[in-house]
C-alpha positions as CSV (number, residue, x, y, z in Angstrom):
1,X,-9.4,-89.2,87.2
2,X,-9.1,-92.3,89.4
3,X,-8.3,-92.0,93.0
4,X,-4.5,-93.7,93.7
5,X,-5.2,-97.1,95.3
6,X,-2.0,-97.1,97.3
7,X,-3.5,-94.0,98.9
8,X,-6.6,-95.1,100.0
9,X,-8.7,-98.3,101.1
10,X,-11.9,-99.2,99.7
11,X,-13.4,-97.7,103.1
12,X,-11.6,-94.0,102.4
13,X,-8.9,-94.7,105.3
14,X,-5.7,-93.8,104.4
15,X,-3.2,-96.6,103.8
16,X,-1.1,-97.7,106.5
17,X,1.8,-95.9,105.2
18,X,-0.1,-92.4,105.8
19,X,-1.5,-93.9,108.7
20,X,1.8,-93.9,110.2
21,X,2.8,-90.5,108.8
22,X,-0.4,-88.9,110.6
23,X,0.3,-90.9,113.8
24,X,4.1,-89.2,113.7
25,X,3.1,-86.0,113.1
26,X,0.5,-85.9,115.6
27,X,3.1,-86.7,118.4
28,X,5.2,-83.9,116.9
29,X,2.5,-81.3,116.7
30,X,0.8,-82.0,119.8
31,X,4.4,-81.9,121.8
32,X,6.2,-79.3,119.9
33,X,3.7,-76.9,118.5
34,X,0.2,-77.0,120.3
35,X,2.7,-74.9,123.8
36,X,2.7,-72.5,121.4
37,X,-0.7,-71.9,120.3
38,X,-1.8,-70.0,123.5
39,X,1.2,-66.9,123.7
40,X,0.4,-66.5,119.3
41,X,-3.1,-66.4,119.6
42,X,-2.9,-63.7,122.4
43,X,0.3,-61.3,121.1
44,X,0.0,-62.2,116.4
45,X,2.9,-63.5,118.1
46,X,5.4,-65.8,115.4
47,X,8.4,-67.6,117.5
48,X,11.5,-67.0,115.3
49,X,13.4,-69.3,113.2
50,X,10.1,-71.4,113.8
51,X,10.7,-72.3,109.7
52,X,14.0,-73.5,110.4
53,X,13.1,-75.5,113.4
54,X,10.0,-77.6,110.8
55,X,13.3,-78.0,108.5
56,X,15.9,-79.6,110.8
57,X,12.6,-82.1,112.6
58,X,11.9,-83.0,108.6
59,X,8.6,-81.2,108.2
60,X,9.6,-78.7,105.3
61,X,9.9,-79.4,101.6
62,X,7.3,-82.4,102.1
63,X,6.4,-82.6,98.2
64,X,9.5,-81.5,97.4
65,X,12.4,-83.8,95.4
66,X,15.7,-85.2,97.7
67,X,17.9,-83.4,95.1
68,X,16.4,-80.1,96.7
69,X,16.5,-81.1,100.0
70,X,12.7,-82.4,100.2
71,X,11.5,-85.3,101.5
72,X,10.1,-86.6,98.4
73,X,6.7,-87.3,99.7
74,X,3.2,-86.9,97.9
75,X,0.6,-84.7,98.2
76,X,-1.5,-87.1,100.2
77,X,1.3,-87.4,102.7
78,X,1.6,-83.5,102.8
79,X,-2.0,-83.9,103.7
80,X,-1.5,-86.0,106.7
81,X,1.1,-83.4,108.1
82,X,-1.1,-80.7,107.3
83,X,-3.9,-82.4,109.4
84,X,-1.9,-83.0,112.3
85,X,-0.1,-79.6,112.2
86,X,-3.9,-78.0,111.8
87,X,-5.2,-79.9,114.9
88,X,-2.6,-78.8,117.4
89,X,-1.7,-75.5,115.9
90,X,-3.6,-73.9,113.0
91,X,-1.5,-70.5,112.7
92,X,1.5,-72.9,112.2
93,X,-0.4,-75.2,109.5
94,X,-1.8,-71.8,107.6
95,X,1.7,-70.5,107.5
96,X,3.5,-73.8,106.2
97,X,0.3,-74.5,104.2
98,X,1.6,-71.0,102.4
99,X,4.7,-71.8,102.1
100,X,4.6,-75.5,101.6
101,X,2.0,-75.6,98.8
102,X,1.2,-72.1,97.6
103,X,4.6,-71.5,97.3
104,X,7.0,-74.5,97.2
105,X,4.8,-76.5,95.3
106,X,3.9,-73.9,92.6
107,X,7.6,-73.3,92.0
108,X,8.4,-76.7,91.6
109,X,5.5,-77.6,89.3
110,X,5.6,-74.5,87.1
111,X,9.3,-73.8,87.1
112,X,12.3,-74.2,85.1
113,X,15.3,-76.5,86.2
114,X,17.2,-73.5,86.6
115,X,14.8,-71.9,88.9
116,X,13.9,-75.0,90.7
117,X,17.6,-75.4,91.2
118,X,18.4,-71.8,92.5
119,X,15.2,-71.5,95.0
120,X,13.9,-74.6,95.9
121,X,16.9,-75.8,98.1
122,X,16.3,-72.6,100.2
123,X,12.5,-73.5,101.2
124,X,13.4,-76.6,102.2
125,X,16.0,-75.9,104.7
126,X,14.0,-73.0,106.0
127,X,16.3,-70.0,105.0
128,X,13.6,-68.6,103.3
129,X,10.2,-68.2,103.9
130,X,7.5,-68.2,100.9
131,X,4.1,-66.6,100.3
132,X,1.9,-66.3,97.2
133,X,0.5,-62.5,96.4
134,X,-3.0,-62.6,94.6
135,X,-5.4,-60.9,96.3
136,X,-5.4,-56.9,95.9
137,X,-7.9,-54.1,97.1
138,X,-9.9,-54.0,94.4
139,X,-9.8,-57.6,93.4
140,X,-10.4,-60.7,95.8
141,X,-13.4,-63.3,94.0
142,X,-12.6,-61.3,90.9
143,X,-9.3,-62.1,91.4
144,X,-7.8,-62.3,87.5
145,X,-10.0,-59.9,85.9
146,X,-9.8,-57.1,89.1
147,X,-6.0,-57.0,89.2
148,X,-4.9,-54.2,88.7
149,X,-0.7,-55.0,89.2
150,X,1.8,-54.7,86.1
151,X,4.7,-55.6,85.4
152,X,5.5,-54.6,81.8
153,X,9.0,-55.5,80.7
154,X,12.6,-53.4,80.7
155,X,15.0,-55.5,79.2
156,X,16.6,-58.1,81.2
157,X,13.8,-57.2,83.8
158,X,10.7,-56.6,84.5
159,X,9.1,-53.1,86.4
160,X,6.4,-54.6,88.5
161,X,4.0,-52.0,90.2
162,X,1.0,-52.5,92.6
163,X,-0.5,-53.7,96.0
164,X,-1.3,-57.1,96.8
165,X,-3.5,-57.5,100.2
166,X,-4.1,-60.3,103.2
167,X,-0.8,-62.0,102.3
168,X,-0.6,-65.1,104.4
169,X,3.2,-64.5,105.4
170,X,3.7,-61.3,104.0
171,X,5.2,-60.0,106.9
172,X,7.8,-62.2,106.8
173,X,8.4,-63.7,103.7
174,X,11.6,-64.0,101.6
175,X,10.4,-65.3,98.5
176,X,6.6,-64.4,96.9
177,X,5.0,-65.7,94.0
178,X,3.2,-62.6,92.8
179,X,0.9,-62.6,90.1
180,X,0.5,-59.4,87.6
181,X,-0.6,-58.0,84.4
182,X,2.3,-58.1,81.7
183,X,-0.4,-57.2,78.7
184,X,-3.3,-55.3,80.5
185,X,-5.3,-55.4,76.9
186,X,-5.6,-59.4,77.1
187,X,-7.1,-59.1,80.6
188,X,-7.2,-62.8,82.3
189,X,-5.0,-63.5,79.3
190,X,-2.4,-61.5,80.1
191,X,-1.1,-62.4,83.7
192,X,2.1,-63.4,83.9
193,X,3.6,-65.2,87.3
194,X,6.9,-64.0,89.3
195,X,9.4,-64.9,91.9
196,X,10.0,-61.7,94.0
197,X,12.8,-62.1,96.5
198,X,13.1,-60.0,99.9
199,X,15.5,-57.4,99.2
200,X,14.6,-56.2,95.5
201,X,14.5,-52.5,94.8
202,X,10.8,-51.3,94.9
203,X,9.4,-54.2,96.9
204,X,8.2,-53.1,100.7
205,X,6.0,-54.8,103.0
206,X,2.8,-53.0,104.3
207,X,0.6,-52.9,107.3
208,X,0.6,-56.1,108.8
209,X,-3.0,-57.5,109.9
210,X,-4.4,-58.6,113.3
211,X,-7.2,-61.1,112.9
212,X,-10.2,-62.6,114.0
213,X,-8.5,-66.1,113.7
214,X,-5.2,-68.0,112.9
215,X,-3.7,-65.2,115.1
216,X,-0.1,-65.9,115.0
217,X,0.0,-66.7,111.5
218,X,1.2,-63.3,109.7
219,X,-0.6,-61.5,106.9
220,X,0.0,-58.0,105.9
221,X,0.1,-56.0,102.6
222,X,2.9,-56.1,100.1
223,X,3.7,-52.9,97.9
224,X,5.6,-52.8,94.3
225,X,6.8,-49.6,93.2
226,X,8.5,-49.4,90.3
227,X,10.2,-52.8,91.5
228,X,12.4,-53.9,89.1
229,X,12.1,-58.1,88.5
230,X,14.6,-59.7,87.0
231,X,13.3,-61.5,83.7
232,X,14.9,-64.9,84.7
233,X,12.1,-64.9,87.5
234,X,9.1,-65.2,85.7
235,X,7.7,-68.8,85.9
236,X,6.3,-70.0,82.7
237,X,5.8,-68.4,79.5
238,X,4.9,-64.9,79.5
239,X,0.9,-64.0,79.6
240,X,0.7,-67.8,81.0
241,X,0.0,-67.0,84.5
242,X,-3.9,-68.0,84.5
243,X,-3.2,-71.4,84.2
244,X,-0.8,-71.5,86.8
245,X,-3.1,-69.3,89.0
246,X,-6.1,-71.9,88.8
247,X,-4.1,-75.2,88.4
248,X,-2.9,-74.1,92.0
249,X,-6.0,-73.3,93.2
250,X,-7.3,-76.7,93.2
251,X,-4.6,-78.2,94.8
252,X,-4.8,-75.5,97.5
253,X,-8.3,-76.2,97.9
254,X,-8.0,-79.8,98.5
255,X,-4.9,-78.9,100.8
256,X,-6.6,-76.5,102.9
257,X,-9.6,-78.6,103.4
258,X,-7.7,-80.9,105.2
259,X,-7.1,-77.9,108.0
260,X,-11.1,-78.2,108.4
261,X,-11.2,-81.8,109.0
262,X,-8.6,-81.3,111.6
263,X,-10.0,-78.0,113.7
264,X,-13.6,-80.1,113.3
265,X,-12.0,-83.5,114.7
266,X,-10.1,-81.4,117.8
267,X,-13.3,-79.4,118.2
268,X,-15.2,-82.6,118.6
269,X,-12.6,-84.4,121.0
270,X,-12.6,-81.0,123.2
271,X,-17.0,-81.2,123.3
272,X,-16.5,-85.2,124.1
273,X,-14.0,-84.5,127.0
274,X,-16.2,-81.7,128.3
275,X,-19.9,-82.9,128.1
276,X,-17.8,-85.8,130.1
277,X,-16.5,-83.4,133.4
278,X,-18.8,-80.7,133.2
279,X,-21.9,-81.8,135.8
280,X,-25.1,-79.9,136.3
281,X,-28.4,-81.2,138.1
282,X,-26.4,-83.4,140.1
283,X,-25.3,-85.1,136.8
284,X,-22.7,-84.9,133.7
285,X,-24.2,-83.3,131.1
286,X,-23.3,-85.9,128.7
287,X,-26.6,-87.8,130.4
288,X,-28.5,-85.3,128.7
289,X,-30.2,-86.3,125.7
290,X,-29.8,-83.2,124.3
291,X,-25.9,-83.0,124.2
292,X,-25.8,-86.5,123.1
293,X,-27.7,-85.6,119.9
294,X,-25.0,-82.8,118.9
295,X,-22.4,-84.8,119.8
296,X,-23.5,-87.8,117.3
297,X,-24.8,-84.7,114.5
298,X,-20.9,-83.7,115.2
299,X,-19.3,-87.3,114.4
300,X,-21.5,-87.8,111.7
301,X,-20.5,-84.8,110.0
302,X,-16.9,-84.8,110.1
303,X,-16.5,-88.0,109.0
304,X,-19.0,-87.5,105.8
305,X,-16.2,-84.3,105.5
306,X,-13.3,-86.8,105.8
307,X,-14.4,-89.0,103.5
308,X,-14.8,-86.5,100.9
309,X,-11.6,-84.3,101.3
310,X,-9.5,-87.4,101.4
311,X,-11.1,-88.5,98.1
312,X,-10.0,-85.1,96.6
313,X,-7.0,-85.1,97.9
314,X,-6.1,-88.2,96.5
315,X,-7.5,-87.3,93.2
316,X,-4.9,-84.0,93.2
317,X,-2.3,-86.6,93.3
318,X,0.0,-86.6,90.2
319,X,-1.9,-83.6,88.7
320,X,-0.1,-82.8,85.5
321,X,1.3,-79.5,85.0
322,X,-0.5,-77.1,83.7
323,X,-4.0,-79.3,84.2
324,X,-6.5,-78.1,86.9
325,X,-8.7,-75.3,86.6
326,X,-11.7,-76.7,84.7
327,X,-13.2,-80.4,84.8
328,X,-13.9,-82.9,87.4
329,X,-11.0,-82.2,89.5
330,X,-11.6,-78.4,89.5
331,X,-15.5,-79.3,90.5
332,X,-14.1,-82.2,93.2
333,X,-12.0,-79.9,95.4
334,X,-14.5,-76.8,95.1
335,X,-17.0,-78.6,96.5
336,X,-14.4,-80.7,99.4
337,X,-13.6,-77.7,100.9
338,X,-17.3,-76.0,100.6
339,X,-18.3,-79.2,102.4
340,X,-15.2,-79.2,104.9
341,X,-15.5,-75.3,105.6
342,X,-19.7,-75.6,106.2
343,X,-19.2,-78.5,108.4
344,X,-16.1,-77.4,110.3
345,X,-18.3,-74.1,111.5
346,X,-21.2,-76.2,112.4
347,X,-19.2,-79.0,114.6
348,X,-17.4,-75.8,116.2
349,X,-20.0,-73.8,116.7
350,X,-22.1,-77.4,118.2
351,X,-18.8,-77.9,120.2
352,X,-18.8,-74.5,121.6
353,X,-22.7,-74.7,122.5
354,X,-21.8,-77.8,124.4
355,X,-18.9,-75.2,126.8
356,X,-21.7,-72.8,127.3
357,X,-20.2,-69.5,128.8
358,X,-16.4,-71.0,129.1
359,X,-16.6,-71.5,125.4
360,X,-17.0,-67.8,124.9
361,X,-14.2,-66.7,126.9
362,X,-11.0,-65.8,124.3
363,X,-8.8,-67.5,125.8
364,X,-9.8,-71.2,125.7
365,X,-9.1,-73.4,122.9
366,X,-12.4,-74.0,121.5
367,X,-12.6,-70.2,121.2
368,X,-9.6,-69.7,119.0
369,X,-11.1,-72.7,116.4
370,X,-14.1,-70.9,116.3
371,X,-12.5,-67.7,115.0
372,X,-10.4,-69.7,113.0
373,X,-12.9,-71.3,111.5
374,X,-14.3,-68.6,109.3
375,X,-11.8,-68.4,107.1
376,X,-12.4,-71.4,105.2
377,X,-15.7,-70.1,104.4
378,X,-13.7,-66.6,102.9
379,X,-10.1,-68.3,102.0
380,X,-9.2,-70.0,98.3
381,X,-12.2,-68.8,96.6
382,X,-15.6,-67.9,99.0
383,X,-18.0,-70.3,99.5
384,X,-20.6,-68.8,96.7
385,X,-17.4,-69.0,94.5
386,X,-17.4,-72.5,94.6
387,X,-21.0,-73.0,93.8
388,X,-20.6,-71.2,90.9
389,X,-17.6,-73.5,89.8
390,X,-19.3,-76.7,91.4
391,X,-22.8,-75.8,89.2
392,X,-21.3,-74.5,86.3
393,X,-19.2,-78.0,86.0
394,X,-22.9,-80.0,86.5
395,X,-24.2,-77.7,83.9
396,X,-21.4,-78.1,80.9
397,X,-21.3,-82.1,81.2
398,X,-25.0,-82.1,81.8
């Protein structure tokens, strides 16, 4: 698939056009959303009405179509938001990351008009906050062939039951894409996707999580007991759900790479500013030879990351419905975000090195990206997960 050349240059910069939208969003996130980071990290802390507040400054339904009340933007630009939202404020970019792409997106690429219509308008004006449920106790790698949810049809509905685990907005989410077994027999082959919506008879929310990293951001358990789904809110054919599931994990794996690029790039600015101040042996410790080698290791390997999670995020652009999942693009965004999530930890970790004992004290900033930082490594597919799709790819076209 060729990259879009109104997206990038020959060089991998973004056109001017995204240049502009980075630039903007930037300002916004360093002004609006970076005073927030500190009382989050410290309390799992989410402001209220924060969704709303993204809606009326323009940074919700990104992807999504005017007649919904998106902005009409592309994935690439979604990117650029992503980045700068990321930098400034990772809890608020996993959250709309979640709802934006995992959520949004996957509605409005796998779902009828009627349902586009009747849900859509509501996650772009921030009434309703979205999550997607895949993960369960028993199943996290083996995502598709652990699950162990139903949902086995009664009528005009169906009677989901199960527990889906580490929900990125569980907590606080109005509308959840939740994935489950409507013909147990077919295995992979029979998942089936559904919009549950806050309020439905049988659907609870669980323990809610405190993390490592992204603290702020909410994750918790959902639980489905006998919960009763109406039929008109299953997106795409019944038993179709596998296609949806890994279609939309290569976009989310080009998305969220982005959020590596970003941590990497403040990480490296926060090294940069301190190796400047910081002074020991009557000198800053940016004279020392051996801080300036990790600081040029650091550059070098961000921008090898940005070049490459660009290129697949470019690639992701106009993915056809229903593609995704197998091929180039599936092995392209498997290995961006290996690259983005291995590199991100070794700038931090190289950044935090640089702080010394001020680094390791929780409450500075280079602190919380290195606890964030893990989950890249863990989130969308683990790292060995996507050397088993990057290899097995090499191996079939070989």
């Amino acid at each position: 698939m060729d990259i879009a050349t109104n997206t990038l240059r020959s060089n991998f910069e973004p056109a001017p056009q995204y240049l502009e939208i980075l630039s903007q969003s930037d300002r916004y996130a360093r002004e609006q959303l970076y005073p927030l980071q500190q009382r989050m990290d410290d309390e799992e802390h989410w402001p209220q009405d924060l969704f709303q507040h993204l809606a009326r400054d323009g940074y919700l339904g990104i992807t999504l179509p005017e007649k919904f009340g998106g902005a009409g933007m592309d994935l690439f630009a979604f990117g650029m938001i992503l980045q700068s939202i990321s930098k400034w404020n990772p809890a608020v970019a996993l959250s709309l990351g979640a709802h934006e792409n995992l959520c949004a997106n996957n509605i409005l690429r796998n779902g009828s008009p009627d349902q586009c219509q009747r849900l859509l308008p509501r996650l772009c004006d921030g009434s309703a906050v979205g999550a997607l449920a895949l993960t369960e106790p028993g199943a996290g790698s083996d995502a598709l062939g652990g699950m162990r949810s139903t949902a086995i049809r009664d009528g005009d509905h169906y009677v989901l039951n199960g527990r889906k685990l580490y929900i990125t907005n569980g907590p606080i989410a109005d509308l959840v894409l939740v994935y489950a077994k409507t013909a147990p027999d077919l295995g992979a082959k029979g998942i089936s996707a559904f919009v549950v919506e806050k309020g439905c008879s049988g659907f609870t929310t669980g323990q809610k999580f405190s993390k490592m990293g992204y603290r702020g951001s909410p994750t918790g358990e959902l639980i489905f007991d006998d919960c009763r789904v109406p039929a008109e809110n299953r997106l795409g054919e019944e038993n179709a759900g596998v296609g949806i599931v890994m279609s939309g994990l290569d976009l989310e794996r080009a998305i969220f790479s982005v959020s590596s690029v970003a941590m990497a790039e403040r990480a490296l600015e926060l090294a940069v500013d301190y190796a400047k101040s910081r002074r020991q042996f009557g000198q800053p410790i940016a004279d020392c030879q051996m801080i300036r080698d990790k600081l040029a290791s650091m550059y070098t390997t961000l921008e090898s990351m940005r070049a490459l999670v660009y290129k697949a995020l470019a690639t992701c652009e106009g993915l056809p419905r229903g593609a995704g999942g197998r091929g180039e693009i599936h092995k392209l965004t498997a290995a961006a975000i290996l690259h983005a999530a291995q590199g991100a930890k070794q700038v931090i970790d190289d950044a935090l090195q640089i702080h010394g004992g001020s680094g390791f004290i929780w409450e500075s900033e280079i602190n919380r990206l290195y606890r964030a930082a893990k989950l890249a490594e863990i989130g969308a597919g683990t790292n060995e997960v996507r050397k088993l799709i990057i290899s097995e790819e090499l191996l079939r076209n070989s």
